[in-house]
N, C-alpha and C positions, 0 to 999 in steps of 0.2 A: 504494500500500500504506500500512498503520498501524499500525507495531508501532514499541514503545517500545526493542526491542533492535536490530533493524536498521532504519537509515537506509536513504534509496533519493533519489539526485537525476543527473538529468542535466545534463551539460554539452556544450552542441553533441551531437558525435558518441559521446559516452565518458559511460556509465553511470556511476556513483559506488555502490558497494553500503560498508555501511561497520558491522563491530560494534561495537554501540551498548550494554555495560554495563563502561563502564570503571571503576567502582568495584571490581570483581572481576575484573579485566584480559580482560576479554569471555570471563569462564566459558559455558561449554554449557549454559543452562538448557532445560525442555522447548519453551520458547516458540520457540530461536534456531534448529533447524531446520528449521521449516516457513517459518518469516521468511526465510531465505535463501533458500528455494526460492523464495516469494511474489515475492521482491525480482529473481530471475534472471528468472521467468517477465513479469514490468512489463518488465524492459530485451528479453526474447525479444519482445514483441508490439511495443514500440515501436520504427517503422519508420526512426526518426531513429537509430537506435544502433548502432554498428559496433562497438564491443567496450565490455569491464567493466570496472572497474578494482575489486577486492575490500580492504579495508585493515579495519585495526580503531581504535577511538578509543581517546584514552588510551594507558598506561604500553605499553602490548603489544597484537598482532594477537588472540591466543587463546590462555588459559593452560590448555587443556581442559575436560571435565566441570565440573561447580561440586561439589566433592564436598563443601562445608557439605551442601547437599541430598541427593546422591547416597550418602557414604559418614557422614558425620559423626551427621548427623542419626537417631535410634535407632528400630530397626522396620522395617518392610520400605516399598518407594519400587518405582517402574517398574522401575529397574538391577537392585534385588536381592529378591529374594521370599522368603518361608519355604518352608522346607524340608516336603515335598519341591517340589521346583519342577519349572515347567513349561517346557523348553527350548524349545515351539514360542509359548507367550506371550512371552519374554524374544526369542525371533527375532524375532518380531512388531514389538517394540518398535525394538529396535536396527538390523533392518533400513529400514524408514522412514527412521528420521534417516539412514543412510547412501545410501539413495536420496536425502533432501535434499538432503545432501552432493552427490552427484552430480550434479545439476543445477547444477550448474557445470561438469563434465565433458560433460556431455551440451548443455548449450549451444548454440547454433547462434552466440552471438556469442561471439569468443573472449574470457578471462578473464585477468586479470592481477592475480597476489596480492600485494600491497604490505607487504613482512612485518618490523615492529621489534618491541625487545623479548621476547617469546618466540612462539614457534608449537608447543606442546608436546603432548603428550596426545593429545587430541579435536583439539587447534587444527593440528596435525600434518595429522590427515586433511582438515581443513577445507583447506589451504592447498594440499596436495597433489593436492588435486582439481582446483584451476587448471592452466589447459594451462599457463603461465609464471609463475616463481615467482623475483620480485626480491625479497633480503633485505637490509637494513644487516649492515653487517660484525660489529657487535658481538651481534645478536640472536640466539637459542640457537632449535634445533630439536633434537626428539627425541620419542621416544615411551618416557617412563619407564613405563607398566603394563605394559610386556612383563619386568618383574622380579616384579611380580604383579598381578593383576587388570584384566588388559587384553589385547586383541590386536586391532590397527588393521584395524578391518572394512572399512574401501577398499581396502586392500593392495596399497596404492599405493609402496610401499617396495619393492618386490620389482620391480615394473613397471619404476621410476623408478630404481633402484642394481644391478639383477642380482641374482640369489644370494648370491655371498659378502659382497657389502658389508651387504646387506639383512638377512644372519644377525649379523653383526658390529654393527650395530647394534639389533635387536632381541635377538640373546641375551644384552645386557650392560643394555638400555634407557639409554645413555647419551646428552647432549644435546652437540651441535656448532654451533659459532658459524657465522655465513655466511659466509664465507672457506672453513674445511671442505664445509659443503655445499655450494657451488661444484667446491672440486677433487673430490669423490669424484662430481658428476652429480649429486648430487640435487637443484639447483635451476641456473635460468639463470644464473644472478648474483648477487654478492656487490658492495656497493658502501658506502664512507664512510658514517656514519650519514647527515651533513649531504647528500647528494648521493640519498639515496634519493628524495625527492619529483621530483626533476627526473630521475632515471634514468626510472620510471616514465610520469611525465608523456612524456618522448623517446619513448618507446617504443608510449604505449598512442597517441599521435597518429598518428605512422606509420603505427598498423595502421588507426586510422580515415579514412585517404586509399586502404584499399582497399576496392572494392564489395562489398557484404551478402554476396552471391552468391559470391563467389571465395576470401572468409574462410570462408565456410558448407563448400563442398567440399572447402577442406586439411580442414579442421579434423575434417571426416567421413572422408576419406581417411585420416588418422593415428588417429583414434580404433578404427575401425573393425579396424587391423592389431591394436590390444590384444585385440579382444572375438577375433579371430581366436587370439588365445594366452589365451583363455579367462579374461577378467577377472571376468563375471558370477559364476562359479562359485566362480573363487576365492574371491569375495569370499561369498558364501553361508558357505562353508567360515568364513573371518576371523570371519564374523558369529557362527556356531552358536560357535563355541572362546571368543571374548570373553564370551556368557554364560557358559558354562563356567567361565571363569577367575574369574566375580566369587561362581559359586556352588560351586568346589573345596575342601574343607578351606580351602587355604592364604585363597582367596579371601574366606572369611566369616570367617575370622580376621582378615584385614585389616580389613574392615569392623566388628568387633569391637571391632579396637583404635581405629580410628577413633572409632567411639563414647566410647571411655574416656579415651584420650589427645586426642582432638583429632583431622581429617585430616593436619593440619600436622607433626603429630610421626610419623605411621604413615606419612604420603611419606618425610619425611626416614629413617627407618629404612628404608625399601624402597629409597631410590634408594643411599642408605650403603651397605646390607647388611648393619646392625646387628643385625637382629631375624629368628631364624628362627620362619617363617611354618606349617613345617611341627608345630611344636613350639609355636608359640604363647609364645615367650617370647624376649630379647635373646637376642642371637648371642653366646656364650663364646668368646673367641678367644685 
């Protein structure tokens, strides 16, 4: 492959997929989901690879969206259209990238997410898609657009914590260190910042001492029980509500204010709760 946002190299038996814009702590541009697809399907054909290891370059794994592009930038873009909009273009779009996403799930070789600094947002689903998901203890996961303009189309949250924890964190969009997402499930493992590389490393080798064939069948055997509790569908469902959310009232008012303030200041008042969205104007308190 040849794309300037994901890397692609092997080692021995252990793929290296790696995001590659760390100037913007590897934002979601339109490029970076067909690249990780591109990048999964190189390591699925090559017959030397027993499993992936997924990591990001730079300060962070995936700080989501890049919303200079998506929400900042004034006029309509892929994410958000003028009014009135068309919710089976906007599925069109947002489905794709999360099919991308999915080819990692869908894999035949299993995947290993290597996660510091943040995995937030979009970087949330991205990492989530991995069958194991090793974080440093200090690195923050969450999916802040479920306070507005978002809803995690893998919906992998639900899969991976149950119901109650899965509402507990999506109806507040709060982020938790990996220490937390260890104890609550939602990832394998939590370890020292300093010890992430070599946790990984222990692990993704392990799995490359077992045959193509015997990783290929767990890894179908467990997947398979999800699509059995109906993942595909949910996730249609995730996909339709996430447009939704970025073309609701509240949602183009976010995008609004993005325009005028900056995205930086309209996160900070979403993830705060400074600013009602519904009103278009700060939160009186």
């Amino acid at each position: 492959m040849n794309s300037p946002v994901v890397t692609y190299e092997r080692d021995e038996r252990i793929a290296r997929i790696t995001l590659n814009r760390p100037d913007v702590m590897n934002a979601i541009n339109a490029e970076m989901p067909p690249a990780i697809a591109e990048a999964v399907q190189q390591a699925q054909d090559d017959d030397d690879v027993h499993v992936i290891v997924l990591s990001g370059n730079g300060p962070a794994f995936c700080a989501g969206y890049d919303l200079t592009a998506y929400a900042q930038a004034a006029g309509p873009n892929p994410g958000v259209q003028e009014m009135p909009w068309d919710p089976m273009k906007d599925y069109t779009f947002m489905k794709r990238n999360t099919e991308q996403f999915m080819s990692l799930w869908r894999s035949y070789k299993p995947v290993i997410a290597k996660v510091h600094g943040f995995a937030v947002a979009g970087g949330s689903d991205i990492a989530l898609c991995c069958d194991i998901v090793v974080m440093a203890e200090t690195a923050r996961i969450g999916y802040m657009p479920a306070r507005v303009w978002g809803c995690p189309t893998t919906a992998m949250w639900v899969y991976r914590l149950g119901a109650e924890r899965a509402k507990r964190m999506l109806l507040t969009g709060d982020k938790i260190d990996g220490r937390e997402a260890e104890r609550m499930g939602l990832i394998y493992k939590a370890v020292p910042d300093a010890d992430l590389d070599e946790e990984v490393e222990t692990l993704a080798r392990r799995m490359a001492g077992v045959p193509k064939n015997q990783l290929m069948m767990q890894k179908l055997m467990i997947n398979q029980a999800y699509d059995n509790m109906g993942l595909e569908s949910t996730q249609m469902v995730a996909t339709i509500f996430d447009g939704i959310t970025r073309h609701s009232p509240e949602g183009m008012n976010f995008k609004a204010r993005s325009e005028t303030a900056g995205w930086k200041k309209a996160v900070e008042e979403r993830d705060l709760g400074t600013f009602d969205w519904s009103r278009n104007e700060p939160l009186n308190r």
